[in-house]
LUMLOPA-177390 format. One record per residue (C-alpha): x, y, z; residue in three letters. Coordinates in Angstrom, 3 decimals. Example, Ala and Ser with C-alpha at 12.3 -4.5 7.8 and 13.67 -1.06 7.14 Angstrom:
# LUMLOPA-177390
TIKOL          x          y          z   res
TIKOL     12.300     -4.500      7.800   ALA
TIKOL     13.670     -1.060      7.140   SER
***
This chain:
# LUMLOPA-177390
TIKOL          x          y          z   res
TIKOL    -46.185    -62.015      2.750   UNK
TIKOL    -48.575    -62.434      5.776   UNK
TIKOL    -48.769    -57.860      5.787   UNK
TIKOL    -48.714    -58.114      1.719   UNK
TIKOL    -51.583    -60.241      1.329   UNK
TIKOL    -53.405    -58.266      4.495   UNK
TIKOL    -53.123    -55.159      2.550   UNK
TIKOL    -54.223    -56.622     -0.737   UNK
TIKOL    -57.099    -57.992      0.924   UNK
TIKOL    -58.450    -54.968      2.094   UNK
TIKOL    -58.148    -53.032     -0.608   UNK
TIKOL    -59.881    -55.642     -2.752   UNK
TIKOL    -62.613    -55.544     -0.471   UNK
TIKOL    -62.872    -51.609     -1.091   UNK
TIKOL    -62.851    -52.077     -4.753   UNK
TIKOL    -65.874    -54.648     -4.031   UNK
TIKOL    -67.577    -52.262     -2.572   UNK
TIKOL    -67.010    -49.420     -5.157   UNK
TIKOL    -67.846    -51.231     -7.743   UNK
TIKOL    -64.199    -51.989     -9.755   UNK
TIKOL    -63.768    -54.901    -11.866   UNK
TIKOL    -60.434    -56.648    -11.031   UNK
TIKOL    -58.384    -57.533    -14.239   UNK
TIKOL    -54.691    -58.914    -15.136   UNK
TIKOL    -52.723    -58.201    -18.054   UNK
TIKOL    -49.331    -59.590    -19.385   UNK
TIKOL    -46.137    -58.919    -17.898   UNK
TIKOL    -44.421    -58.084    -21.267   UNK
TIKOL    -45.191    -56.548    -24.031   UNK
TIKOL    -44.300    -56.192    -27.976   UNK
TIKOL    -42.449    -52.519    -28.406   UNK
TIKOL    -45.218    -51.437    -30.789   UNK
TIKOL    -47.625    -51.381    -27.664   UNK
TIKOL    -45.040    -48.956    -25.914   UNK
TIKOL    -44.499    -47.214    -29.101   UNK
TIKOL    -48.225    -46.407    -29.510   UNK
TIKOL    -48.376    -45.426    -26.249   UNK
TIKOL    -45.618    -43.068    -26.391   UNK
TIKOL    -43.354    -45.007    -23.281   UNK
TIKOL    -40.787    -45.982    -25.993   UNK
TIKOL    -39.961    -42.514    -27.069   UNK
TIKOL    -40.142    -41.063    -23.228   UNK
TIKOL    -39.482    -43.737    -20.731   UNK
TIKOL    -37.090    -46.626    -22.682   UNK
TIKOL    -34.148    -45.825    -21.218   UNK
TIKOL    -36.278    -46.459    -17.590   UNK
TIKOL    -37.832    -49.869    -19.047   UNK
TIKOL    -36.166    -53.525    -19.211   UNK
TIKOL    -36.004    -53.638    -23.240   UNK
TIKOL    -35.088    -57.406    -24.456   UNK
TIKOL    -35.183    -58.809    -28.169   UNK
TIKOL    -37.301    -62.115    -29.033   UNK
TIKOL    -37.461    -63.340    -32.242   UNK
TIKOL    -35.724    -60.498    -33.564   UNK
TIKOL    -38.623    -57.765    -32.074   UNK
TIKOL    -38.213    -55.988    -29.386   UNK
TIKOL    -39.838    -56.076    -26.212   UNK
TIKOL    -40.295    -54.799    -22.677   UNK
TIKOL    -41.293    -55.690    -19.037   UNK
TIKOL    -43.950    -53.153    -18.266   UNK
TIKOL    -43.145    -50.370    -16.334   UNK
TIKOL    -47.005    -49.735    -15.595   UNK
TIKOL    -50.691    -51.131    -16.375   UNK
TIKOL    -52.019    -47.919    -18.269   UNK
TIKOL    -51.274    -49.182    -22.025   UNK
TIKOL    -52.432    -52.843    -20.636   UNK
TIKOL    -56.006    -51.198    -19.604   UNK
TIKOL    -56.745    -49.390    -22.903   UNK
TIKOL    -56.157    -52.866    -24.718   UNK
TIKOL    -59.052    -54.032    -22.550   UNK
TIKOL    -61.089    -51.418    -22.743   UNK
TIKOL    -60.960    -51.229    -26.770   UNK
TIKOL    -61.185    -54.571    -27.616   UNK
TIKOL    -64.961    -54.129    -28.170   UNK
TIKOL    -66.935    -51.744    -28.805   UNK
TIKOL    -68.124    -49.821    -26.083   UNK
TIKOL    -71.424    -48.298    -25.012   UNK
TIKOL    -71.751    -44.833    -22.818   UNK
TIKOL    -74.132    -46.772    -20.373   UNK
TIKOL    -70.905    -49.004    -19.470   UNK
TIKOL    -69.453    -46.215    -18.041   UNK
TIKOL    -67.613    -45.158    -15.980   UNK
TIKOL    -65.492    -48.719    -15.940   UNK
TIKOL    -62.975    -48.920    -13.189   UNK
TIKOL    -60.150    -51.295    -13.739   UNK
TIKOL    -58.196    -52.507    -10.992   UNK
TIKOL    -54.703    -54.841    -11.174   UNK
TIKOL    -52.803    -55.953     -8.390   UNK
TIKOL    -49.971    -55.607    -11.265   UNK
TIKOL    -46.096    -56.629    -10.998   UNK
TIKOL    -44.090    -53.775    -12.732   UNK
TIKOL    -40.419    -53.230    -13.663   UNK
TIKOL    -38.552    -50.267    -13.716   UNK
TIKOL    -35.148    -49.912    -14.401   UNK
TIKOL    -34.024    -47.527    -11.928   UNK
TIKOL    -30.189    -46.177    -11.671   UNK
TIKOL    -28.519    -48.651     -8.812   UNK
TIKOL    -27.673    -45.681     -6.580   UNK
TIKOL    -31.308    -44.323     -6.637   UNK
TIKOL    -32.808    -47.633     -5.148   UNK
TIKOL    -32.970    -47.432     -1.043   UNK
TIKOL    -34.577    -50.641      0.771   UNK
TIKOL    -38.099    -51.298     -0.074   UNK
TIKOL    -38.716    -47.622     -1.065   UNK
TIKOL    -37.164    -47.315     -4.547   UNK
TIKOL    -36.913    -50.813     -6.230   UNK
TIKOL    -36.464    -52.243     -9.380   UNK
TIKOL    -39.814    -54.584     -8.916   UNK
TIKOL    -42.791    -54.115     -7.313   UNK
TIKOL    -46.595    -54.450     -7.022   UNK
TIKOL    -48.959    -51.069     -7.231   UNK
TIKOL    -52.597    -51.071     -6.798   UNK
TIKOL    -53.188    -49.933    -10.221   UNK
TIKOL    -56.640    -48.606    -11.079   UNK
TIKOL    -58.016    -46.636    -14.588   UNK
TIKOL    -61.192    -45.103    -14.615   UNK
TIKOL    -62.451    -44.768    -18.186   UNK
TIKOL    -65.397    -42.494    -17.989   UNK
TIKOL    -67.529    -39.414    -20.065   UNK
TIKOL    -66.260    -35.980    -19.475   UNK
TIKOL    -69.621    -35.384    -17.068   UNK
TIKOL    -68.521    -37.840    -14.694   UNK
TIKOL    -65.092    -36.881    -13.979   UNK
TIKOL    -66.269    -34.701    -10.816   UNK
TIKOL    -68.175    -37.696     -9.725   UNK
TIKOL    -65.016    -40.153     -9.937   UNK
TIKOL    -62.235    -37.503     -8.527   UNK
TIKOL    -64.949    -36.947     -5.486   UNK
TIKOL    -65.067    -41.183     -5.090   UNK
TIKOL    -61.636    -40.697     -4.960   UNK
TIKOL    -61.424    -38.768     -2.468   UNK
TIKOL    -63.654    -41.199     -0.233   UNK
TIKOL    -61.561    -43.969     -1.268   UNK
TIKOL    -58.212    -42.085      0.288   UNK
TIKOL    -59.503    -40.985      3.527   UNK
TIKOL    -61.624    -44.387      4.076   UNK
TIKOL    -57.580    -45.872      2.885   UNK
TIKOL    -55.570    -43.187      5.461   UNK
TIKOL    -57.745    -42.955      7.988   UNK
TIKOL    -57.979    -46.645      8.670   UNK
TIKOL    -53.956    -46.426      9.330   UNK
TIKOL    -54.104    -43.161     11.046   UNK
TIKOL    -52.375    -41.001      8.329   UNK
TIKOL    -53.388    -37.662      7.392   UNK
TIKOL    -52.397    -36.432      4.108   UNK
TIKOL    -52.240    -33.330      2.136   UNK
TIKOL    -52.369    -33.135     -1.785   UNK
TIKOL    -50.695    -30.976     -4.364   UNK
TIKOL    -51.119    -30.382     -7.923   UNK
TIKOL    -48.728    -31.132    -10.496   UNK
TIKOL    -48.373    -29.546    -13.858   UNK
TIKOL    -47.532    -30.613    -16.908   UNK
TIKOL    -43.707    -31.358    -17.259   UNK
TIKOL    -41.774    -30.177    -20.301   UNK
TIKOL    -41.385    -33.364    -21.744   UNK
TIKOL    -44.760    -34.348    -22.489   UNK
TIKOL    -47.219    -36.149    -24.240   UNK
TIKOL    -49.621    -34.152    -27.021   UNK
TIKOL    -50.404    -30.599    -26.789   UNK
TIKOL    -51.410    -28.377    -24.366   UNK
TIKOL    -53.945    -27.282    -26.078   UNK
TIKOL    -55.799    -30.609    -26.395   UNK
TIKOL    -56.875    -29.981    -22.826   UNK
TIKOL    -59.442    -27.393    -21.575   UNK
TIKOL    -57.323    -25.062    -19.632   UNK
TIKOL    -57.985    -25.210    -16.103   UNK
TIKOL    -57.382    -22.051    -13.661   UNK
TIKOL    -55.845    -22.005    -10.051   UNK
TIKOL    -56.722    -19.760     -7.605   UNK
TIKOL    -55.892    -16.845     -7.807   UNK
TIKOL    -53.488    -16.701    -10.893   UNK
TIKOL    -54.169    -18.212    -13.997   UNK
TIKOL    -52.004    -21.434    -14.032   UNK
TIKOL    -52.833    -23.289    -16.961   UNK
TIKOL    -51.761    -27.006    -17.191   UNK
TIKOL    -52.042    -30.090    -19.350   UNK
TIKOL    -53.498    -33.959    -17.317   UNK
TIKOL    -53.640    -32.313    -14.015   UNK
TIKOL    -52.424    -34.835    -11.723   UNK
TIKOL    -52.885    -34.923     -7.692   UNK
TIKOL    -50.014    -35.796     -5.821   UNK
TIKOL    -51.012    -37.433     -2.506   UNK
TIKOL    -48.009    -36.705      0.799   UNK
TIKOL    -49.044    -38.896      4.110   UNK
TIKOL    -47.588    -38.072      7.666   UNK
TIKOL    -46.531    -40.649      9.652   UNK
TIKOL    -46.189    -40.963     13.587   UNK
TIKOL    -43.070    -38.622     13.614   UNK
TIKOL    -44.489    -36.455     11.045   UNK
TIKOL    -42.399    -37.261      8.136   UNK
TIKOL    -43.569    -36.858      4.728   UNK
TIKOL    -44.113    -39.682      2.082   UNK
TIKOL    -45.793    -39.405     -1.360   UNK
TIKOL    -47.664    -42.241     -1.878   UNK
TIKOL    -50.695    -41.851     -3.530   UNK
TIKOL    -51.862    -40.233     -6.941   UNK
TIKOL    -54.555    -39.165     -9.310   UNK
TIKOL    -53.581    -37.972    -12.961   UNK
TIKOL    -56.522    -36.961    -15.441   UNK
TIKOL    -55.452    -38.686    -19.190   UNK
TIKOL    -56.475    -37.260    -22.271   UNK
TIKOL    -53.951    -38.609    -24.202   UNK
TIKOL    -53.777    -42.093    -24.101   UNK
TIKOL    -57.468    -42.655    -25.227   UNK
TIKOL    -56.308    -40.736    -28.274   UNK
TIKOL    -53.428    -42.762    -28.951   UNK
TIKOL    -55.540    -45.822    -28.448   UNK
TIKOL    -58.482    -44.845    -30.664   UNK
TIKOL    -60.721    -45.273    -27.766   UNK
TIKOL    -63.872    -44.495    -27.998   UNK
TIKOL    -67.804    -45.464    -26.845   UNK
TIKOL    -71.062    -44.970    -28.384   UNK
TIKOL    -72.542    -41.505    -27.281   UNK
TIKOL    -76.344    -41.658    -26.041   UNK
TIKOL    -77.252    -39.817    -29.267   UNK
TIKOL    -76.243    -42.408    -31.545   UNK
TIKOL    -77.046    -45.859    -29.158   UNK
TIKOL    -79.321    -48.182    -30.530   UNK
TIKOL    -82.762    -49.452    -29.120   UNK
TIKOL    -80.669    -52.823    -27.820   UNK
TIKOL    -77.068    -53.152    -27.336   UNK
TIKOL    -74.431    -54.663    -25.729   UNK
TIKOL    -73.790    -53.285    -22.214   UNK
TIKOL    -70.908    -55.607    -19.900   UNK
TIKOL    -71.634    -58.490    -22.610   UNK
TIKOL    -75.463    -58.855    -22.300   UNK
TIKOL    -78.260    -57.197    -23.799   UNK
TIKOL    -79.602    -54.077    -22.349   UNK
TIKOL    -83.554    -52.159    -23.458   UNK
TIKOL    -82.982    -48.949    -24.128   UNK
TIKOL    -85.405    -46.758    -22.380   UNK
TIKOL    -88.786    -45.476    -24.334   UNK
TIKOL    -91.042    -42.795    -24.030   UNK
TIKOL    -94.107    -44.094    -21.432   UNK
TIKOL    -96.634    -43.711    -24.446   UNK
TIKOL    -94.553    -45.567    -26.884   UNK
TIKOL    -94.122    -42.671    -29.227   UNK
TIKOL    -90.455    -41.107    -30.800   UNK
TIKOL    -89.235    -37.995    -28.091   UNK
TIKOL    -90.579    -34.771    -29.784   UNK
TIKOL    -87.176    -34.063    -30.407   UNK
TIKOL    -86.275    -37.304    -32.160   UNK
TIKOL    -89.453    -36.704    -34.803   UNK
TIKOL    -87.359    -34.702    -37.398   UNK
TIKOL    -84.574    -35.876    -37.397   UNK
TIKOL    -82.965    -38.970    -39.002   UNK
TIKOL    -81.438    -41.501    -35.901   UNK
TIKOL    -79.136    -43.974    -36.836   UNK
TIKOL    -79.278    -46.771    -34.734   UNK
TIKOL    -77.276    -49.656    -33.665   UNK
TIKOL    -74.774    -48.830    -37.229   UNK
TIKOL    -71.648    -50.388    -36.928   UNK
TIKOL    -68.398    -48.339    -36.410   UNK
TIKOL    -66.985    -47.462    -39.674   UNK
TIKOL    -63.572    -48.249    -40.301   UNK
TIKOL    -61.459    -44.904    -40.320   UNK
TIKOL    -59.842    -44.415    -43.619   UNK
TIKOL    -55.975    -44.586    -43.734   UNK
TIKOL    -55.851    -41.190    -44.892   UNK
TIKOL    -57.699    -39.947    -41.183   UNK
TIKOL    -54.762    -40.762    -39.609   UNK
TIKOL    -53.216    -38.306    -37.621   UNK
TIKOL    -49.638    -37.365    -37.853   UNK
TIKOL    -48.905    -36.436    -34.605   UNK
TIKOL    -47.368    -38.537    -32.383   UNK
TIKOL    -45.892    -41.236    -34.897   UNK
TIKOL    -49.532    -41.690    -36.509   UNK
TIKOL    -51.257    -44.172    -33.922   UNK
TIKOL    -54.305    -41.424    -33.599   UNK
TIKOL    -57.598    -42.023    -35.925   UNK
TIKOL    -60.357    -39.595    -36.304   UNK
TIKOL    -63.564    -40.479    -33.843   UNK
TIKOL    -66.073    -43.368    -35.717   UNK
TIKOL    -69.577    -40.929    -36.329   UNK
TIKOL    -71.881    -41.267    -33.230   UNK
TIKOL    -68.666    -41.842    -31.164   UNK
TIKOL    -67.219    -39.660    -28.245   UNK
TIKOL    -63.180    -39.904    -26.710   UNK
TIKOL    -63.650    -41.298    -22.535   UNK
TIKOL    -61.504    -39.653    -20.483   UNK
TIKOL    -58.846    -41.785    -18.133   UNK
TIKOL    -58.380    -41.388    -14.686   UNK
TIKOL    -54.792    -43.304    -13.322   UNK
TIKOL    -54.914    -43.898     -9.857   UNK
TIKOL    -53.103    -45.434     -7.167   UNK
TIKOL    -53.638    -45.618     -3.270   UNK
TIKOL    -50.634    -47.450     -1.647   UNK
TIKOL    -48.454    -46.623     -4.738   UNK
TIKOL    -46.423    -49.876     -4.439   UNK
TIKOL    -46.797    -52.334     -1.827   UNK
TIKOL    -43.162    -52.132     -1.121   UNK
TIKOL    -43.042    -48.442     -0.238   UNK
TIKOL    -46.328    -48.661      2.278   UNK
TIKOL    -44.791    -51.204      3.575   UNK
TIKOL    -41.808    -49.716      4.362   UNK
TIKOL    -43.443    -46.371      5.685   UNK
TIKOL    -45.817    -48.623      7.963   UNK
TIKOL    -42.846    -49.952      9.164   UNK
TIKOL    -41.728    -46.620     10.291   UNK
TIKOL    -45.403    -45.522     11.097   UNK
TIKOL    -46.118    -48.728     13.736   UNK
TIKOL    -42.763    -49.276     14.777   UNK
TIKOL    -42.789    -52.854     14.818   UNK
TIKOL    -46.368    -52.586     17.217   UNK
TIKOL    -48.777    -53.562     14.431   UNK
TIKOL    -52.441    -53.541     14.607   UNK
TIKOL    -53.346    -57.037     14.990   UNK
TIKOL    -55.303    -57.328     11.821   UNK
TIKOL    -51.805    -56.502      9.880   UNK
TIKOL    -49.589    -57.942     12.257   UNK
TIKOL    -47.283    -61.379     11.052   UNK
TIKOL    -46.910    -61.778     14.741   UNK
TIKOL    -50.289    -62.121     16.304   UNK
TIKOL    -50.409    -64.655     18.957   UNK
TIKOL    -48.092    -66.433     21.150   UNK
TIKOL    -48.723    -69.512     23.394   UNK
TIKOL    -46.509    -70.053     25.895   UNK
TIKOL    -46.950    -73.528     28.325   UNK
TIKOL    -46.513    -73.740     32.046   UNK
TIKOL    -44.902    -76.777     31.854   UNK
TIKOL    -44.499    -79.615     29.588   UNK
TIKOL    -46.973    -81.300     30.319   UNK
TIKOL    -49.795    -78.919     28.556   UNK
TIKOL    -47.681    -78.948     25.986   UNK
TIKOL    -50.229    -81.320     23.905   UNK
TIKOL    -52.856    -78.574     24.944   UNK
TIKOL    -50.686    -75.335     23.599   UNK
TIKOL    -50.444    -77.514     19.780   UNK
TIKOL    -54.260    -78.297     19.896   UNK
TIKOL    -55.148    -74.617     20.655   UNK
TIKOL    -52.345    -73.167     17.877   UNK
TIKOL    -54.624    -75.561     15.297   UNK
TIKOL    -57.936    -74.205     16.761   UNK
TIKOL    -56.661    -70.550     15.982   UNK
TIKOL    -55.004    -71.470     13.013   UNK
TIKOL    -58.174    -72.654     11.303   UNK
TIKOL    -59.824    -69.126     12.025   UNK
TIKOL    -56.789    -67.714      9.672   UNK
TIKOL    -54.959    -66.548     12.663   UNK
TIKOL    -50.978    -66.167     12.825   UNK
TIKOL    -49.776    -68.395     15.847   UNK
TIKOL    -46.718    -69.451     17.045   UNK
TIKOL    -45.921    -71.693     20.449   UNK
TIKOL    -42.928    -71.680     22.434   UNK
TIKOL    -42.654    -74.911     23.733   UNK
TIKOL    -38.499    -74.972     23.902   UNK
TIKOL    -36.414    -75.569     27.410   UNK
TIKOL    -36.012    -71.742     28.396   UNK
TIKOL    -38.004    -70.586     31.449   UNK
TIKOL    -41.833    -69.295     31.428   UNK
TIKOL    -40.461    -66.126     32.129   UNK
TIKOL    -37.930    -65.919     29.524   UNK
TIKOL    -40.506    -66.898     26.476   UNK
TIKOL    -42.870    -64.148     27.751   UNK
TIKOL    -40.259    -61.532     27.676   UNK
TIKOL    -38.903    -62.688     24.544   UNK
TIKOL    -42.460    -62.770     22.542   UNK
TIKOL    -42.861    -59.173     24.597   UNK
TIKOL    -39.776    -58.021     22.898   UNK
TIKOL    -41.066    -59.638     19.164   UNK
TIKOL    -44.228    -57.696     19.750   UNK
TIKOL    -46.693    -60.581     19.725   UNK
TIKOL    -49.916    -58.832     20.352   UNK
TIKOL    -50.659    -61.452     22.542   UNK
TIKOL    -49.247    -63.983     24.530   UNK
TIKOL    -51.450    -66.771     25.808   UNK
TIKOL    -50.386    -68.445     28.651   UNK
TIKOL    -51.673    -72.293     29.362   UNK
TIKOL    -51.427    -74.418     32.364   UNK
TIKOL    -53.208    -77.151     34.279   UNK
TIKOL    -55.880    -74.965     35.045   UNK
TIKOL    -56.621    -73.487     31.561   UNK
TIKOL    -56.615    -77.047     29.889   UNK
TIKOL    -59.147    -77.915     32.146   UNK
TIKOL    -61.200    -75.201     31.948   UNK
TIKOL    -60.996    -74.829     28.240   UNK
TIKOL    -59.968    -71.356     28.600   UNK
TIKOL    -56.163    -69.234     27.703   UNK
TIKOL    -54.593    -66.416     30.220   UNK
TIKOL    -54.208    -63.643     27.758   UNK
TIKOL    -51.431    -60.788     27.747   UNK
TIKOL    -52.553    -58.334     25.675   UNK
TIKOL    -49.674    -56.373     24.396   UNK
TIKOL    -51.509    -52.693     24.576   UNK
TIKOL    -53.313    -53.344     27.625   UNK
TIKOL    -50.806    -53.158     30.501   UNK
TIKOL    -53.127    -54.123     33.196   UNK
TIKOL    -52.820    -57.946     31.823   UNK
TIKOL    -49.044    -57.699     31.119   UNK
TIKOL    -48.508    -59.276     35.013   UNK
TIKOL    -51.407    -61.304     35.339   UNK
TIKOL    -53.139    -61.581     32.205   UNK
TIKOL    -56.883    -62.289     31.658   UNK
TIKOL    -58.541    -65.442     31.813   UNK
TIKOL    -60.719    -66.290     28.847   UNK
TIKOL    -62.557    -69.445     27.624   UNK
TIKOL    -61.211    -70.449     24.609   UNK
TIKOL    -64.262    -69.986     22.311   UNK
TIKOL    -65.406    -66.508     23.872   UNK
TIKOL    -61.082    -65.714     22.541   UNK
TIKOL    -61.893    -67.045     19.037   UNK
TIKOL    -65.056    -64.945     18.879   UNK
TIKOL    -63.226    -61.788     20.258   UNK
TIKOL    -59.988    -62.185     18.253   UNK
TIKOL    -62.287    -62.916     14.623   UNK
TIKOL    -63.923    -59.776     15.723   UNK
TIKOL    -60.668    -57.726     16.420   UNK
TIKOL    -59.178    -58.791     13.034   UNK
TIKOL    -62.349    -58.111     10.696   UNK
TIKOL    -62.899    -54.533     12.123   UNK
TIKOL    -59.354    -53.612     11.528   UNK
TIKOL    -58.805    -51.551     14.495   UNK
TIKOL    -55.699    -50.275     15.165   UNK
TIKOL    -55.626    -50.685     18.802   UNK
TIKOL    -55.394    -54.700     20.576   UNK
TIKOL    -58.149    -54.071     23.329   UNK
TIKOL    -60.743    -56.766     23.659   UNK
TIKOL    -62.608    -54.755     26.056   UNK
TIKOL    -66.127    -54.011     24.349   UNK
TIKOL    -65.634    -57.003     22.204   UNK
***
């Protein structure tokens, strides 16, 4: 848990940053949901189905149908947007027993889930944020990645034609919710798909989603529950191109006769309420599921993590017995700074518990005698620094905390204090 809750942790701290509201939505959910959604008729036989009550239901396989629910249970103003959900979400997926491999293909898992409900004019503006989001992501664990685009598969949602046809250089290749497959390289240059983008133009239909178009917003509404003032012209008077025409402001969505509804796609889709306009969706995950990074930065590091990730940070090894009371106060002291911190105070030799947290990969071993309890101070081995493997470093204990606390919040990926 200790690299599971590191990686949430910074990732949350992105989505601070970025501007993404963090929400959580129920494991389970009534088959109509998945039925509306279209899962049911594609994906069952990849779901956990169960019957309650005599109606069926299923663990979800993935947030999307969760995040429309949110985003239409009001109504919704274009100056909200874009909204970015996040979910640290636990899915299920029932996946054949040969098909699952170690932490890589599982049957449960957390993904770090995001939609991104937003107008048609800002979907450059998103995919571009996007893009800072993945190389900020990569970069700070040394991967470089390459995307690809995927087309639309043959069994799909909707029509192709729903979508504006996009064109690839230099044929014509025409596709239906372009999605952008993210492949990472690790250390020995082996390929891992991990992240992805996918444009959505479906499941805002299927939802009836919709949001009050600029044209048809009223002089006060509600804008992430409180009242905004709409903007006026700086002498007061109606926009010249407002004077002739009849604006209906602030009307309340009419409800769409029975008879509007479509069809297609087992009849969840309503005609648009007047004044109203369709977002577009934007599904997109970084890690893809905490399992799988975890497994590839396994792989990537080698055991040798950076000490911000790393469940095996420090480890304080005693002269002799004696300091013994000194090694427990200092594993508190370090312990309150949310630092990982083990102590070897057993019968084997000095020698032998500095090899042995060598050959854990502690990224450092602090060794305390006589002299450092006096002094207030630690001898530090720094696991990437070989010049203190032998000897170590002699540091006072408070000038350690400051250094370590720095080390850790900056996320390096390299154990050097020098500079610090």
């Amino acid at each position: 848990m200790i690299i599971y809750n590191a990686l949430q942790s910074y990732i949350r701290g992105e989505y601070w940053k970025r501007g993404y509201v963090e929400v959580n939505s129920p494991n389970m959910f009534n088959s109509a949901l998945w039925k509306q959604s279209g899962h049911w008729q594609h994906y069952k036989d990849d779901m956990f189905t169960f019957d309650v009550e005599k109606e069926g239901w299923a663990l979800k396989p993935m947030n999307c149908p969760g995040h429309c629910l949110l985003f239409g249970h009001r109504e919704r103003s274009y100056r909200e947007l874009p909204i970015r959900m996040a979910e640290f979400g636990i899915l299920h997926r029932n996946e054949a027993s040969g098909a699952l491999t170690g932490l890589t293909r599982v049957r449960r898992f957390m993904q770090d889930d995001t939609h991104i409900f937003c107008m048609g004019s800002q979907i450059e503006q998103e995919i571009k944020g996007l893009f800072d989001l993945l190389s900020a992501v990569y970069g700070l664990f040394g991967f470089p990645f390459k995307m690809k685009l995927s087309t639309m598969p043959d069994n799909h949602l909707g029509d192709a034609e729903t979508n504006t046809e996009w064109e690839l250089n230099p044929g014509d290749g025409a596709f239906y919710g372009p999605k952008i497959d993210i492949t990472i390289s690790d250390a020995l240059k082996r390929e891992y798909q991990c992240a992805t983008i996918q444009l959505d133009f479906q499941l805002p239909q299927q939802f009836n989603l919709e949001y009050r178009t600029e044209e048809q917003a009223g002089p006060r509404e509600q804008v992430n529950g409180e009242a905004a003032e709409k903007s006026k012209a700086a002498d007061g008077e109606p926009k010249p191109e407002q004077k002739d025409k009849l604006v209906i402001r602030s009307a309340p969505p009419a409800e769409p006769d029975s008879s509007a509804v479509k069809k297609e796609e087992g009849g969840f889709r309503r005609e648009l309420t007047p004044g109203c306009a369709r977002p577009v969706m934007i599904h997109r995950a970084i890690y893809g599921s905490f399992e799988r990074f975890i497994a590839i930065l396994c792989e990537h590091f080698a055991g040798k993590w950076p000490f911000w990730l790393s469940p095996r940070q420090i480890l304080i090894v005693p002269v002799m017995p004696a300091v013994n009371d000194y090694v427990l106060e200092l594993q508190q002291l370090f312990r309150e700074q949310r630092m990982h911190v083990d102590v070897d105070i057993s019968g084997n030799t000095m020698q032998k518990k500095i090899r042995t947290g060598q050959l854990q990969q502690y990224n450092f071993i602090f060794v305390v005698g006589a002299q450092e309890k006096e002094k207030r101070s630690v001898n530090i081995r720094n696991r990437d620094d070989t010049e203190t493997q032998k000897l170590g470093e002699l540091i006072p204990v408070d000038e350690a905390i400051r250094k370590l606390g720095k080390l850790r919040d900056e996320r390096r990926l390299e154990s050097g204090l020098s500079g610090l």
